[in-house]
N, C-alpha and C positions, 0 to 999 in steps of 0.2 A: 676454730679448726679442731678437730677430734681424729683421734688415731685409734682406731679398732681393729686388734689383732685377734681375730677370733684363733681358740685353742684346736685343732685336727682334733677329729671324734676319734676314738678308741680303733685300733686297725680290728678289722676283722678278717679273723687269718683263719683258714683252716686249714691245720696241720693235720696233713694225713700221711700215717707211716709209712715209706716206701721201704719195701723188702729189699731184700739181695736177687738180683737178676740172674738166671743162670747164665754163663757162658756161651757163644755158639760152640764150640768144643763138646759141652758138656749133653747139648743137644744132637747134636751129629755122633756120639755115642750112642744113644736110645734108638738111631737108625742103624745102629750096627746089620750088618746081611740084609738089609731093605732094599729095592729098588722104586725110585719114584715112578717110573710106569708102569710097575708093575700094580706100586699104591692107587694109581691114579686108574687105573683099570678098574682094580677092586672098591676104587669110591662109585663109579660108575655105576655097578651094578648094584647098589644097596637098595633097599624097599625105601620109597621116598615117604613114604609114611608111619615108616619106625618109629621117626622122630615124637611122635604125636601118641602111641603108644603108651605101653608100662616103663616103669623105668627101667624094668630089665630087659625090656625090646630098644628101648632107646640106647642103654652102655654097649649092649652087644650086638646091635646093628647100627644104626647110624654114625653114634658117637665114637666108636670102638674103631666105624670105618674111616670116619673125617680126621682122626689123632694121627695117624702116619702121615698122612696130605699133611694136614696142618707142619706138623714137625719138620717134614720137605721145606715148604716154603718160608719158615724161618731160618732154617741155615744158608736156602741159597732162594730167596725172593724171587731173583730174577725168574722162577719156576710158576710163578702166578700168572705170566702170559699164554701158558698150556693150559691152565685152567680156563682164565677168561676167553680162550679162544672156544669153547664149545659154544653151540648153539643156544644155550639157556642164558648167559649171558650178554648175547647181542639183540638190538633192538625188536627183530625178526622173533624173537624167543619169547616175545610178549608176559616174560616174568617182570621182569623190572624195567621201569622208566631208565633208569641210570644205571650203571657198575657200582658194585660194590667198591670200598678203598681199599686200596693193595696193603694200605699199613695195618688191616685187621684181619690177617689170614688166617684167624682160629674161623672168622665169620664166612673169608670167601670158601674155606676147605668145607667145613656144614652146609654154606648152601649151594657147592655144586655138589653134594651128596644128597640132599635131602629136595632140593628144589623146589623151595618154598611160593607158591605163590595166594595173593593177598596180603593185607596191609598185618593182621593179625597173624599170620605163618610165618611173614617175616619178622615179626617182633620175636617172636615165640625160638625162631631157630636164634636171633640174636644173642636172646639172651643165654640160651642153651650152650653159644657161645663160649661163654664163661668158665663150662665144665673142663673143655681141651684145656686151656691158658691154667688150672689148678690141677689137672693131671700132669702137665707139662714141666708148674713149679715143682711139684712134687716129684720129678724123676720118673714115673711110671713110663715103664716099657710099653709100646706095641701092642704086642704079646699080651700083657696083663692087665690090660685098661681095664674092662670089664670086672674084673674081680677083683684091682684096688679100688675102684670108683663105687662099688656095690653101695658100703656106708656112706657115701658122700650125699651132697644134698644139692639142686639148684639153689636153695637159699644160702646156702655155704660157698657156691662158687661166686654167688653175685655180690657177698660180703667180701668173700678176696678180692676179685677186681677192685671195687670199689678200696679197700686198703692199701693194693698196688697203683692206685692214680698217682699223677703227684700236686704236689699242695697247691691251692686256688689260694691266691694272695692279692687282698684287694689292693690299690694302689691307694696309697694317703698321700693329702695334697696338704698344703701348709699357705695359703691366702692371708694376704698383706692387703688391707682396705684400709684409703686414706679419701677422707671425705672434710668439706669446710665450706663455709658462704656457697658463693652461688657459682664455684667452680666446678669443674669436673669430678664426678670421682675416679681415684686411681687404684686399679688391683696389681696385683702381683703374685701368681702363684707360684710354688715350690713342692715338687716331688718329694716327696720324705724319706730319704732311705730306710732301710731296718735297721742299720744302728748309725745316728745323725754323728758327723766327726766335727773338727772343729771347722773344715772348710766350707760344711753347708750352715754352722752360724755366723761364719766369715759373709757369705752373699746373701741372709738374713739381713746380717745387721748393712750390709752395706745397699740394699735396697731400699730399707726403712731411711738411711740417710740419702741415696736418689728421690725415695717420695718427697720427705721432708723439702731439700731443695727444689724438687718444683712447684712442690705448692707454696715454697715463700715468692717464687718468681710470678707464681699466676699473678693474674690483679683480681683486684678484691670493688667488684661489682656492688655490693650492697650500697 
């Protein structure tokens, strides 16, 4: 009878730094004197091809126009059913197969400005995305998108998202294999916490002594 504890391979964790999130408080200030229908108008009307432009067509028309949207539907959500109610939107509007998700309103506020369609316009206003959500952490007013965003970069906004995810943590497992003659083998796995206390080498060891006892009780075929 042999008892093989193999050792859990090394976790692989990716720690990625989560920022400081701004407050909704802090966001319903930057809508100071704003009106959502009135934002919501003024998304309407934008050139749907801004977006595709320079990037000074893109901060001061599309993106300039989606920051108040966007900003609305983060303080009060519930405001993403006025949007998805237009016609580009529903199935009839032969832009997208599916709706956008309500949980990404930097994305649905750009694409009912920009209304993207094909598989590569929607990537494109995606990631573009990104720019509102680091205007956003950054405080920028309304008002001033344009001309604080000037030096910014897409590659800058999609390195912040990406630093604002939060950590992907692989799960480590911890396998108890008990093998002998011509019985069964018997496993036993165990979740790993991130930092192991004494009560998970308490069910360690006391599952090595459940193996043990039943593989003295098997019979021994050989």
């Amino acid at each position: 009878m042999t008892i093989q504890i193999p050792l859990p391979n090394s976790a692989k964790i990716n720690f990625v730094q989560n920022e400081v999130k701004n407050s909704g408080d802090c966001i319903a200030e930057l809508l100071a004197n704003r009106s959502f229908d009135a934002d919501l108008a003024s998304a309407r009307e934008a050139s749907r091809d801004s977006l595709y432009a320079t990037w000074n067509d893109k901060l001061s028309n599309s993106l300039a126009t989606a920051y108040p949207l966007y900003l609305h539907l983060l303080v009060n959500p519930q405001l993403a059913e006025h949007v998805l109610a237009d016609r580009y939107f529903s199935p009839e509007g032969g832009a997208r197969k599916r709706r956008p998700c309500q949980g990404k309103p930097a994305l649905l506020a750009l694409q009912y400005v920009t209304r993207p369609c094909g598989v590569d316009n929607l990537k494109s206003c995606s990631a573009y995305s990104a720019i509102l959500e680091l205007a956003k952490d950054r405080q920028v007013l309304p008002g001033e998108f344009a001309s604080a965003m000037a030096r910014s970069s897409l590659k800058e906004a999609l390195a912040h998202k990406r630093g604002n995810r939060k950590p992907i943590i692989k799960r480590r497992t911890f396998r108890l294999r008990l093998s002998g003659g011509m019985g069964p083998v018997s496993y036993h796995d165990f979740p790993v916490p991130a930092a192991p206390d004494d009560a998970f080498y308490d069910r360690v060891v006391s599952a090595i002594r459940k193996l043990l006892g039943n593989a003295a009780e098997a019979p021994d075929n050989r």
